[in-house]
C-alpha positions as CSV (number, residue, x, y, z in Angstrom):
1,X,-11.3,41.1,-33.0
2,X,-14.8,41.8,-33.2
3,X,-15.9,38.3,-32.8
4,X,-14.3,37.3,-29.9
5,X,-15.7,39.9,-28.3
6,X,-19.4,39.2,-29.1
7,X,-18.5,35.5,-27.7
8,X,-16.5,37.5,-24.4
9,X,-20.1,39.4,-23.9
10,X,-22.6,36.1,-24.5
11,X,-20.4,34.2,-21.7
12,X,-20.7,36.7,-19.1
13,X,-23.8,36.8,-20.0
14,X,-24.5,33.1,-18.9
15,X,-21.8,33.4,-15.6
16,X,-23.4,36.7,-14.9
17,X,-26.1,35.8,-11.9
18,X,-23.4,32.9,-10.9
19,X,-20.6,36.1,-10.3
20,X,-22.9,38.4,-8.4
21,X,-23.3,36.2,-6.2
22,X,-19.9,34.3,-5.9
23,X,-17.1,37.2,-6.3
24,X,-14.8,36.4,-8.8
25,X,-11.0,36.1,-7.8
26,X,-8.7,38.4,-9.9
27,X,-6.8,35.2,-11.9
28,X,-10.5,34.6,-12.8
29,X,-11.6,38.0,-14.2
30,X,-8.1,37.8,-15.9
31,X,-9.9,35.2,-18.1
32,X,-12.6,38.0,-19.3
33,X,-9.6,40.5,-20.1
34,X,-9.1,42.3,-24.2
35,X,-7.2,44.7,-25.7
36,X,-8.1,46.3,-29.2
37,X,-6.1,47.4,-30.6
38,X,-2.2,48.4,-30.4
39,X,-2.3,51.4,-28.1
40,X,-5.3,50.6,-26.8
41,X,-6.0,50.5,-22.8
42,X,-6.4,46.6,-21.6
43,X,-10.2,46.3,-20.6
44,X,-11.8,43.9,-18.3
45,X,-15.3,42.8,-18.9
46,X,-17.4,43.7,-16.1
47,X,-20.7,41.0,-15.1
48,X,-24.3,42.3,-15.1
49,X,-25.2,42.8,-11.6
50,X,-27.4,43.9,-8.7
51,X,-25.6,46.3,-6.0
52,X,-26.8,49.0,-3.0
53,X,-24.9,52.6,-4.7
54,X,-24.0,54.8,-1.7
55,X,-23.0,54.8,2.1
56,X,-24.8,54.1,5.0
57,X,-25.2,56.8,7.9
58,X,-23.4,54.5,10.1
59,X,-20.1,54.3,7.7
60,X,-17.3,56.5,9.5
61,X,-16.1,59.1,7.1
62,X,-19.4,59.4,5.1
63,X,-20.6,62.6,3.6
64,X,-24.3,63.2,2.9
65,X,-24.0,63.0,-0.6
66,X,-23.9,59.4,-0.7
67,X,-27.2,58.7,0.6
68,X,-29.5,57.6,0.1
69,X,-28.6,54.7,-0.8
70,X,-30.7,53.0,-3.8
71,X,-30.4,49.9,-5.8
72,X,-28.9,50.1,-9.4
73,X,-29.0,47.5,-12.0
74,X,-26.2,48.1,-14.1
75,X,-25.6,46.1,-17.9
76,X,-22.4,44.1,-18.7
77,X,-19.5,46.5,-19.7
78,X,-15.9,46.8,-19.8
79,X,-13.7,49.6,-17.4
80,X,-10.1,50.1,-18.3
81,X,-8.1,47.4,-16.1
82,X,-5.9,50.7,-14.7
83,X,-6.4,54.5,-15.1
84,X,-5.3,55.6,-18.4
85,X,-1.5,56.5,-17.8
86,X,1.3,59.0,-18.7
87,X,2.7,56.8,-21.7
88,X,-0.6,56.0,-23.4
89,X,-1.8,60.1,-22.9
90,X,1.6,60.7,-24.4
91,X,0.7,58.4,-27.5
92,X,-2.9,60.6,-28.0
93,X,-0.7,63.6,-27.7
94,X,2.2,63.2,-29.6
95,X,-0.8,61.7,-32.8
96,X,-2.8,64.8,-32.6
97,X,-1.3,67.8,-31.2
98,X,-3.6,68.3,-28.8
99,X,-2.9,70.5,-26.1
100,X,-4.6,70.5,-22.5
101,X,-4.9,73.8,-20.5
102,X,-2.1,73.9,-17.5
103,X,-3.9,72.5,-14.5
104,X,-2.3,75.3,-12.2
105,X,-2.1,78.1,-14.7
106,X,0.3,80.4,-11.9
107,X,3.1,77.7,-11.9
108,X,2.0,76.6,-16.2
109,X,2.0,72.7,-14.6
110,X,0.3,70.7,-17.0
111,X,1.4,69.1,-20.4
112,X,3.4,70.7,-22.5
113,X,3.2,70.6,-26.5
114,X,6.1,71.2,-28.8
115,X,4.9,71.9,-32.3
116,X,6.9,69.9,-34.8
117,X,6.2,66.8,-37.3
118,X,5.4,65.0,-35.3
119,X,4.5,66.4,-32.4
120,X,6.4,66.6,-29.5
121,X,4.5,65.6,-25.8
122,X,6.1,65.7,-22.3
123,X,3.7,65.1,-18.8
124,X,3.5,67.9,-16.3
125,X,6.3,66.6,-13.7
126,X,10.1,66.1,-15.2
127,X,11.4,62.6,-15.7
128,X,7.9,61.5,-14.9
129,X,7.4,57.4,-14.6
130,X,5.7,56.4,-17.9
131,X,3.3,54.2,-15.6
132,X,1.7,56.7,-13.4
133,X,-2.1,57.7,-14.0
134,X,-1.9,60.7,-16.7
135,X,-3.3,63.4,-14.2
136,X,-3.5,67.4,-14.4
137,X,-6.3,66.6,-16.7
138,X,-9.8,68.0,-16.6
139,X,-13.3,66.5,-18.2
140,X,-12.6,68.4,-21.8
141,X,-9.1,66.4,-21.9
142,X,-10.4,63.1,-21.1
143,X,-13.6,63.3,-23.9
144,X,-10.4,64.4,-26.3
145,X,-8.9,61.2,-25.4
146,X,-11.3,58.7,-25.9
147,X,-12.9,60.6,-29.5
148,X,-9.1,60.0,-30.3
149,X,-9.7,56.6,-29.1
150,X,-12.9,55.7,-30.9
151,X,-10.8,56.4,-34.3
152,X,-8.0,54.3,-33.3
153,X,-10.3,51.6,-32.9
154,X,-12.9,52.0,-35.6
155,X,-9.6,52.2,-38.2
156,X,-8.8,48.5,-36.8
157,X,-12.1,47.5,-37.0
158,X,-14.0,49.0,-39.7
159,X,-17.4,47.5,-38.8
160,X,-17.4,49.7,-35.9
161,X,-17.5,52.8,-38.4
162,X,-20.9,53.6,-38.1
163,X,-21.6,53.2,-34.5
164,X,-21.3,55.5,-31.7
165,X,-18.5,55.1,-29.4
166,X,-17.6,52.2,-28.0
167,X,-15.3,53.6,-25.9
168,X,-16.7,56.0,-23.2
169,X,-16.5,57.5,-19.9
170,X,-18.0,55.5,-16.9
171,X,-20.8,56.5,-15.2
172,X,-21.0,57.1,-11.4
173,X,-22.4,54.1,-10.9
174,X,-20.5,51.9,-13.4
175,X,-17.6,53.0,-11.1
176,X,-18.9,52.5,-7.9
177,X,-20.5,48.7,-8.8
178,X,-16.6,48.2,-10.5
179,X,-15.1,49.7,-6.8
180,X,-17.1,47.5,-5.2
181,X,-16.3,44.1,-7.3
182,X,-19.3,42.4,-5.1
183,X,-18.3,43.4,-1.4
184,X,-20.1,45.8,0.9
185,X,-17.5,47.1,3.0
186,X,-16.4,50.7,2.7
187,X,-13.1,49.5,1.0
188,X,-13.1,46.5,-1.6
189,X,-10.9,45.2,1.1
190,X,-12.7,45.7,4.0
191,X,-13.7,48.2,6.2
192,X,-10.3,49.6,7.6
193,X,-8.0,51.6,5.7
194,X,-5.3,49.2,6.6
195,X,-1.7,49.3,5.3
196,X,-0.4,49.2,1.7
197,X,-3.5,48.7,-0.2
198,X,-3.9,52.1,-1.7
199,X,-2.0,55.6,-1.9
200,X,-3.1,58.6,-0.1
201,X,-2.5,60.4,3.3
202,X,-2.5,57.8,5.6
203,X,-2.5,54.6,3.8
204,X,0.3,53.1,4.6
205,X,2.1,53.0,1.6
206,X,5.8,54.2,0.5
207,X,4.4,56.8,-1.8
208,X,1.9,58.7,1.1
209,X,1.0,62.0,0.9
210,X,4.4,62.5,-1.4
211,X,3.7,61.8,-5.0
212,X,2.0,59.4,-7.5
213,X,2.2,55.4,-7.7
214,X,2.2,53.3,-10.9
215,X,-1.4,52.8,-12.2
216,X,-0.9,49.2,-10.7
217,X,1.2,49.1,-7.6
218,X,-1.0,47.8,-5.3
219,X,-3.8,44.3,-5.7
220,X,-6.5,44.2,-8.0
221,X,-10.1,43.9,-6.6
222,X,-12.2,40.7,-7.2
223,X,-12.7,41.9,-10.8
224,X,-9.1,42.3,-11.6
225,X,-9.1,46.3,-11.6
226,X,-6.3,48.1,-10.2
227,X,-6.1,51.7,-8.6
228,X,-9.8,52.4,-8.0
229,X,-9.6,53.7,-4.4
230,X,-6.3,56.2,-4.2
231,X,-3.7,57.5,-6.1
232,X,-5.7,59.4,-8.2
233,X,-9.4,60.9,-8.6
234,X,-10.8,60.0,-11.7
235,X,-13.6,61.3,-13.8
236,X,-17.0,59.9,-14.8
237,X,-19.6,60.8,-16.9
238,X,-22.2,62.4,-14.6
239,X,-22.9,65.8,-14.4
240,X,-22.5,66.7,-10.3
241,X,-25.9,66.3,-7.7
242,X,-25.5,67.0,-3.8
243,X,-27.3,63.3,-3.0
244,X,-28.7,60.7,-5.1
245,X,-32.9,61.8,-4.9
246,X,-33.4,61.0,-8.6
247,X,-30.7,59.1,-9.1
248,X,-30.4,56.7,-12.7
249,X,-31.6,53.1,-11.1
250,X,-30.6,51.5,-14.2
251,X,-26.6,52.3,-14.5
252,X,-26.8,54.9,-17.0
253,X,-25.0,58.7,-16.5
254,X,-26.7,61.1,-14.9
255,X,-26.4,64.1,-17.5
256,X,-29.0,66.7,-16.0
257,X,-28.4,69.1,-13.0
258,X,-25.3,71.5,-12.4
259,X,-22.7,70.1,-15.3
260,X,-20.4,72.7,-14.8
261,X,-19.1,70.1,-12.5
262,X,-18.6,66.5,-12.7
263,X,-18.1,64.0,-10.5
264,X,-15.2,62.2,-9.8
265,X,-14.3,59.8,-8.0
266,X,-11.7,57.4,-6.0
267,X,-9.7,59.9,-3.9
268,X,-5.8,60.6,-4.1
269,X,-2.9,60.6,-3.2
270,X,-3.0,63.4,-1.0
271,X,-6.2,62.9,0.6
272,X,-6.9,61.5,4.3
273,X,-8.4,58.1,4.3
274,X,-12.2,59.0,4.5
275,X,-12.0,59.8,1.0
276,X,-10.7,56.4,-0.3
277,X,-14.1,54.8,0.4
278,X,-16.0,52.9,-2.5
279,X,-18.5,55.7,-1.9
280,X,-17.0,58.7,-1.5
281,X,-17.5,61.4,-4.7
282,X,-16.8,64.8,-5.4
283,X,-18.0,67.2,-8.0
284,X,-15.7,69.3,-9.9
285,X,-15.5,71.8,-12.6
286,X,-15.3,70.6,-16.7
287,X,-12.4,72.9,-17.3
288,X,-10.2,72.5,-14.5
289,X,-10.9,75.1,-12.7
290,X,-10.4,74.0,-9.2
291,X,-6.5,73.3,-8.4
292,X,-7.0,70.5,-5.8
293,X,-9.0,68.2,-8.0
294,X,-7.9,69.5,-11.6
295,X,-4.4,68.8,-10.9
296,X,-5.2,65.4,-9.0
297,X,-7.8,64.0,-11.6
298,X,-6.8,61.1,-14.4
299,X,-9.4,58.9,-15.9
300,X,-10.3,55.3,-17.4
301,X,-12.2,54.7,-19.8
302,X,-15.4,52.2,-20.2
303,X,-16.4,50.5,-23.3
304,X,-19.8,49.2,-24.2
305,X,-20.1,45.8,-24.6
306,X,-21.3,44.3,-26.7
């Protein structure tokens, strides 16, 4: 699997300036698609690129920590083609025993553990769809995940033993230049919020302001990712900053400043429109200590490449 990977990585290499500049439809980016291993979250590689991170003062809903906007160069990578969902958190649970804290400790929602050989896992809400984004998860949970992860693949691949990773958190920018998929509209879509093209509080779709949507229910972007903006926030790697003076130009994490937060990213289900924006971002705490966003928050993982 190894090789074909390398080979995925040197021809996006070659298309890269070519799809910054020409979006590329989703049947297109479904060409530059992997999994794995079994178990393994499909991937989409994501082209090299150029792009302006943040909102302008003119964008309505737009909060001043999005400015100001700066130009980041961000490397060829791969981000999970969908959040990570309840059947393959299920999987990580039910191999390790691991146990996440309840993301609302007065009602004890959150997953719960039964200890036996194996394991056994159920999600948070009863009878819950096994494609819906694994939420009720904070930071901690999602690192457990992906070190889980990392073995999975390195016993696949054992030339992968030695090296860090690959699989990883996305930075804030990773996620916004993945949001974006080349457009520079508030929405991948455009600028309106529109009707059906994301869940939240005034979307337009038949899961509004009521409860979750599969991982995939609505269209991909130009790069063939589904569920960025809605549903779901969704953690990244950086540790939390008010605006972006200092920002990382070159795509990486930003991993100084106040990490008892981190920021997340994409808005949910539950939220007005203004915060499904390619640019909206929130901070919150590691351990899930803020109900609204603890309960609310999934993840997808990014993988270096190559």
């Amino acid at each position: 699997m190894r090789a074909p990977i390398f080979v995925l990585v040197l021809s996006l290499l070659a298309l890269a300036p070519a799809m910054a500049a020409d979006q590329p439809e989703a049947d297109e980016a479904g060409a530059h698609e992997f999994t794995e291993c079994p178990g393994c979250p499909p991937m989409v590689a994501i082209p090299a690129g150029r792009f302006l991170m943040g909102s302008p003062k003119s964008e309505p809903g737009r909060f001043d920590s999005e400015g100001p906007q700066h130009v980041v160069t961000v490397k060829v990578f791969a981000l999970g083609k969908y959040d990570v969902t309840s059947k393959q958190f299920l999987a990580f649970l039910t191999a390790t025993g691991y146990q996440p804290k309840p993301c609302n400790k007065t009602l004890n929602l959150g997953w719960q553990i039964v200890r036996a050989r194996p394991p056994l896992a159920y999600p948070p809400s009863e009878a819950e769809p096994p494609d819906w984004p694994a939420v009720c998860l904070d930071h901690k949970d999602a690192l457990a995940y992906i070190a889980w992860l990392n073995d999975q693949v390195k016993q696949a691949h054992p030339t992968l033993a030695n090296r860090a990773g690959p699989y990883r958190l996305p930075s804030e920018s990773e996620w916004e230049y993945a949001a974006r998929a080349g457009t520079h509209t508030a929405r991948w879509w455009g600028d309106e919020i529109g009707k059906d093209n994301a869940n939240c509080n005034g979307c337009g779709s038949q899961w509004d302001n009521r409860v979750l949507a599969s991982a995939f229910a609505f269209n991909p972007n130009p790069f063939g990712l589904y569920g960025l903006l809605g549903n779901a926030w969704q953690w990244t790697a950086d540790c939390w900053h008010p605006d972006y003076e200092g920002a990382p130009a070159d795509g990486s994490a930003w991993t100084s400043g106040d990490c008892t937060k981190y920021v997340i990213r994409g808005g949910s289900w539950n939220n007005v429109p203004i915060f499904i924006r390619s640019a909206s971002r929130n901070g919150a705490t590691a351990d899930g200590g803020e109900y609204d966003y603890s309960s609310l928050s999934g993840f997808r993982v990014a993988r270096d490449l190559p």
